[in-house]
N, C-alpha and C positions, 0 to 999 in steps of 0.2 A: 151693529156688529153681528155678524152672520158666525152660528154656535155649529161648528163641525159635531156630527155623530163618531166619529171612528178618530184616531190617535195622528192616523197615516191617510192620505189621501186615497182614496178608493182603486182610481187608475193604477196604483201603486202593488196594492193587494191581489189584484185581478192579474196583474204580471205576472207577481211571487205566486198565484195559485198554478197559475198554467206554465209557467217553468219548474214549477214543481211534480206537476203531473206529466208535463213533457221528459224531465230526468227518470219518475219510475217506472214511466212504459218500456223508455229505449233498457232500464236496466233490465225490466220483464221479458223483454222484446229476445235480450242478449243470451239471459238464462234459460228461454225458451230456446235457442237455436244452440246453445250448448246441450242443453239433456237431449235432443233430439239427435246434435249429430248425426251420423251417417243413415236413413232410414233402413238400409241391413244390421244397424249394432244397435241393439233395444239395449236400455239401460240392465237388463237382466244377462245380457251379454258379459263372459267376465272378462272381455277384453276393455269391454266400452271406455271405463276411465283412463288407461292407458291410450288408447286410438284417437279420444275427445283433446286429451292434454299433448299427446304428440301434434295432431291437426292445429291445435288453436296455435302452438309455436311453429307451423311451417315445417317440422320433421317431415311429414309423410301429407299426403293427397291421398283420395279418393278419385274414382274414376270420371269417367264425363259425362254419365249419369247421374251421379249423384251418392253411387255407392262406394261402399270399400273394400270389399271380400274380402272379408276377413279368415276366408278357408283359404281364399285362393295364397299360392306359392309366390318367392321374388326371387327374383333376380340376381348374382350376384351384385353386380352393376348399379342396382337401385340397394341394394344394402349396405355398400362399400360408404354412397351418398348421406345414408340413414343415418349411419353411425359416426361419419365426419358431421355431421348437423347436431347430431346429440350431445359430441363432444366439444361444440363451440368452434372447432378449429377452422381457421381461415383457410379459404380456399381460390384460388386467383388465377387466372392462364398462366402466368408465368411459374407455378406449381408444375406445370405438365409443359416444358420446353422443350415445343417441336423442331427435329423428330424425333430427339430421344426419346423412348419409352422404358415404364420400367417394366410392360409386358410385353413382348408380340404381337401376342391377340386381339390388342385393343384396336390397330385399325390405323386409320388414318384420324388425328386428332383435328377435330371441327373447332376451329381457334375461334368463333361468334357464340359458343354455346362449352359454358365449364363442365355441362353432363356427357358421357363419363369419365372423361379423362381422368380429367384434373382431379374429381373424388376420389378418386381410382388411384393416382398418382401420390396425394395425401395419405389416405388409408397405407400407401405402403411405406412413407419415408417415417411414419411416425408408427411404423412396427404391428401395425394392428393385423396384417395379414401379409403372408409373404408369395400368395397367392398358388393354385395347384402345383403349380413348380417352380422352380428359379426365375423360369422366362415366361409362364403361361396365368393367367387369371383367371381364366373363363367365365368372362364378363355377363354371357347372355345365359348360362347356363342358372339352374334353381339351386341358389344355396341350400344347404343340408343342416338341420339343425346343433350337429355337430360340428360343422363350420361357423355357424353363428353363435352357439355357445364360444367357443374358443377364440373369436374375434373381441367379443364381450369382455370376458377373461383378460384376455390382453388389454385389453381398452380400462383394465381396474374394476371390472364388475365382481362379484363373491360366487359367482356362479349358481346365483339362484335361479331356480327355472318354474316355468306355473306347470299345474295341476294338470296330472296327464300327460306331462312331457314325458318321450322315450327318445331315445338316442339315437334314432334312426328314420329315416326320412328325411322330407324337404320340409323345410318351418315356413310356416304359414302367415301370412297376413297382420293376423291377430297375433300371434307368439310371439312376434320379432316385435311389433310394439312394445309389448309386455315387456318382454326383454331390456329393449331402450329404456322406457321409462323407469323398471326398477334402479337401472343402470344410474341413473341422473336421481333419482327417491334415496339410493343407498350412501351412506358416509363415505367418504373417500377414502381410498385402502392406505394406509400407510406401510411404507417401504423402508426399510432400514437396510442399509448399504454403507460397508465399512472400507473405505479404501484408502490405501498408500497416500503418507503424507504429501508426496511431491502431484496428489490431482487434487490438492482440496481448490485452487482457485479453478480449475477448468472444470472439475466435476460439480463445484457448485453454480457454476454457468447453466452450465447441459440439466442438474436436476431443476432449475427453473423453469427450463425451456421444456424437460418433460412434464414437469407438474401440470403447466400450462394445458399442454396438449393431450392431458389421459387424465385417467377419474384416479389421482396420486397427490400423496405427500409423504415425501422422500425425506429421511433423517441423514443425514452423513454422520458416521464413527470416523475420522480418520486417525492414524495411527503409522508406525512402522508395521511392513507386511509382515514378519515374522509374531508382532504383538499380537494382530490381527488375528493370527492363525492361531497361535493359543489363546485366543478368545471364544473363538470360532469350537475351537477342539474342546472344548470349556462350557460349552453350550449356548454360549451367547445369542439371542433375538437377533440372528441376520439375513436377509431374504437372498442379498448379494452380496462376492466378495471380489475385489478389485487389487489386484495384485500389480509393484512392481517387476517383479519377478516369476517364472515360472516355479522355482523352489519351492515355495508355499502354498500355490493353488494343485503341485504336482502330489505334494503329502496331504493334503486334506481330501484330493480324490482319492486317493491308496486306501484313504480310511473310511471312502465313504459317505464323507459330511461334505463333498460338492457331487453335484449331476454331471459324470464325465461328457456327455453330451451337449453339455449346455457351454462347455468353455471358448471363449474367442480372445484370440491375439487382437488389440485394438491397438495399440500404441507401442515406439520406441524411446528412448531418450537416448542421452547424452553426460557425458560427463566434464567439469569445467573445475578449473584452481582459480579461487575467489578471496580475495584480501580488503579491510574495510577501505573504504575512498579515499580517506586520510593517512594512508599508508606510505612510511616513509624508507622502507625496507630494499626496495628494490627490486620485491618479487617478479619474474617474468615467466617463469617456468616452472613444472614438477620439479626440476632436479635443482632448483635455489632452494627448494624445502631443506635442502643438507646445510646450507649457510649454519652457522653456529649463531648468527643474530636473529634470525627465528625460533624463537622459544614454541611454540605451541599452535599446533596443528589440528581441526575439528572436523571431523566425517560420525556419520552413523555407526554404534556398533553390528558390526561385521554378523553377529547371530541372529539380529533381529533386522537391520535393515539394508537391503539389495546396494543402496548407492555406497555402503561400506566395504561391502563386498567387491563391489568393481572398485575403487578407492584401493583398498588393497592389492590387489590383482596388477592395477597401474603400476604402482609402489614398486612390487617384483617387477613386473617387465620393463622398469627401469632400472633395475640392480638397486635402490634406493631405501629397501623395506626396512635394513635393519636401521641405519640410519636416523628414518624418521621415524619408524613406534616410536622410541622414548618419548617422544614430543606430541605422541596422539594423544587429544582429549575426545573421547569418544561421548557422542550426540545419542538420545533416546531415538529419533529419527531424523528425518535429512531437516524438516523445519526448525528442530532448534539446534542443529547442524549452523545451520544459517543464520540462526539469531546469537549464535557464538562470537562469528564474525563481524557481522555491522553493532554488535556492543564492545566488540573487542578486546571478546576476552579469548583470542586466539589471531594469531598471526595471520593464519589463512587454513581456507576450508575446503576439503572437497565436495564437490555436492553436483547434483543434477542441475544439467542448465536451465529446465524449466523452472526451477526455484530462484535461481540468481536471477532471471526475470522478474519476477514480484519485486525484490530488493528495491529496484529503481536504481538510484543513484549513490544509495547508503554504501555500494559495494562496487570494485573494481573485477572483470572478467580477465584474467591476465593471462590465460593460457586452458585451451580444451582438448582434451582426450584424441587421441589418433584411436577409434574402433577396432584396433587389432591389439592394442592395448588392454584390453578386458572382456569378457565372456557377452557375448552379445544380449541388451538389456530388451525383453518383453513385457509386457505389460499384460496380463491376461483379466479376464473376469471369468467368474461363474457363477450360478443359482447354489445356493446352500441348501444340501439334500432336506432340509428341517424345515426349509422354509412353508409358509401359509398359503404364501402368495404365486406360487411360480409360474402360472402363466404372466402376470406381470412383471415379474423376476427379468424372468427370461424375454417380454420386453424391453427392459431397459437394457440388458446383457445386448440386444439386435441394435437397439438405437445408440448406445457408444459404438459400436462400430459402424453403423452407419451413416449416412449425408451429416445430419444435424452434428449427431456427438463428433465426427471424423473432422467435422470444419469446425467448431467450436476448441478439442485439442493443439489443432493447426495454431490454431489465433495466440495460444499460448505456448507455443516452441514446442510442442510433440512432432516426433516425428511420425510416420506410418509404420505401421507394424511390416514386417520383410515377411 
């Protein structure tokens, strides 16, 4: 019997040596071609880490030499692409559907090639730039470091900027990596955004769909707007305030505590007479609310929340008001407006249509508002003068009114703002 020297057969060990030496060259191999990067950014460079860790994720290239110039200037164009890449967001031809553009100057879009359209086109529907003017981008032109600060900003950055930054000129090479990568290094800004009860299911849609798309994490307060605004007036941590009404966001600018600039009309509603499913009443109309077999009636109160407001307003321009107060149970705001009715502990409810929607099937829609019947319903937002954040603020204030937030309202019975 033939006495082995070793445990494991030789051929065996000679394997594990040279797969073992083959795994630490290529990781040598690897580390070598990362500290090296670009042969213009010596690791003494203080962009290099930023330039290295953009490069290795496909952000940014180098030239067809081999370099990066990290002095040299970019492009709008190629920055617009920088910061869609940084931010993860998907980007597809069908982003940039030809011919519409959302600039002029973009040109004729090269539907075999997503550069620059379609970057271009992202960068604007998710608010990050609304480009030199309504209708112009100026694609081919050098962005300015103040345009890239403020893209940044929007995009959820803190606005940190490196060593040596000054507010003028065109950002270079190096900066704007810098820029990204802190962007992508720094915690995600959190957004606290307080708005009217009747958007918690559509705003909590749209703040997913913003989260997704920018360096955020959005809190929702929701409430009645009038609670809202003595919140607000009160000092409350809000970066945005989303109003059923213009009422409330018109007294918090008077005082100060919103950015009159920053206000947009995004949305309408409506108003609907809603009784539980199992209703044996006969309800068909406002003016059955006078029946003496209706005992009790639930809307928002009238000081604190807007669909109370119009609730009343109907009321009168029915001749009906005095009639049915006695039989109002007035609602902290329109959601437990609505949760009066499908527990039924109220006959029937006035409330915004977009609420009765959620309901499902718990509730019957028996009769809706004629528009001439009540003071016409806005929906406004603004940035809170207090806030931290308000370049990003005032991104989400663009993106509920624009494509994403405007189609996502739709899906839940908002109408467009007039």
């Amino acid at each position: 019997m033939r006495t082995r020297l070793f445990k494991y057969p030789i051929p065996s060990l000679i394997i594990t040596a040279l797969l073992a030496i083959l795994i630490l060259g290529l990781a040598a191999s690897t580390s070598i071609a990362l500290a090296v990067g670009f042969p213009d950014v010596p690791t003494s460079n203080p962009y290099s880490t930023a330039i290295n860790d953009l490069a290795a994720k496909s952000i940014i290239g180098g030239y067809t030499n081999g370099d990066f110039g990290p002095g040299n200037p970019v492009i709008r164009q190629q920055f617009a692409k920088m910061i869609d890449l940084s931010l993860g967001l998907s980007v597809q031809e069908s982003d940039f559907p030809n011919p519409a553009a959302p600039f002029v100057d973009l040109g004729p879009d090269n539907t075999s090639s997503l550069y620059p359209h379609e970057y271009v086109a992202v960068a604007a529907l998710n608010g990050l730039t609304k480009g030199t003017d309504s209708t112009h981008f100026s694609p081919l032109s050098f962005i300015t470091r103040s345009q890239v600060l403020s893209m940044v900003e929007r995009a959820g950055g803190s606005g940190s900027t490196p060593a040596g930054w000054t507010s003028t000129g065109n950002a270079t090479r190096g900066e704007v990596a810098w820029m990204l990568y802190t962007l992508q290094s720094e915690p995600k800004v959190e957004l606290q955004v307080s708005g009217a009860s009747s958007l918690k299911a559509a705003f909590t849609e749209i703040g997913a769909a913003f989260d997704k798309s920018h360096h955020s994490k959005i809190t929702f307060n929701f409430d009645a707007s009038g609670t809202l605004q003595k919140q607000i007036e009160a000092g409350a941590p809000v970066d945005v305030f989303a109003s059923a009404a213009l009422k409330q966001v018109n007294a918090l600018r008077d005082e100060n505590l919103v950015d009159a600039a920053s206000i947009e009309n995004f949305a309408s509603n409506e108003i609907c007479l809603v009784v539980p499913a199992n209703s044996t009443l006969g309800i068909t109309s406002f003016l059955d609310l006078t029946k003496s077999s209706v005992k009790k009636v639930g809307y928002g109160d009238p000081a604190v929340a807007p669909h109370g407001v119009a609730a009343e307003e109907i009321l009168h321009s029915l001749g009906i008001f005095d009639q049915v107060k006695p039989k109002v149970v007035c609602a902290a705001n329109v959601t437990q407006a609505l949760q009066y009715v499908t527990s039924g502990e109220v006959d029937a409810g006035i409330i915004f249509t977009t609420e009765a929607y959620t309901a499902g099937d718990k509730i019957k829609i028996v009769a809706t508002s004629d528009p001439s019947w009540h003071s016409k319903i806005v929906y406004p937002a603004a940035v809170v003068s207090a806030s931290k954040h308000k370049a990003l603020a005032q991104t989400f204030v663009d993106y509920i009114a624009g494509p994403v937030g405007q189609s996502i309202l739709q899906k839940y019975g908002f109408l467009k703002a007039s």
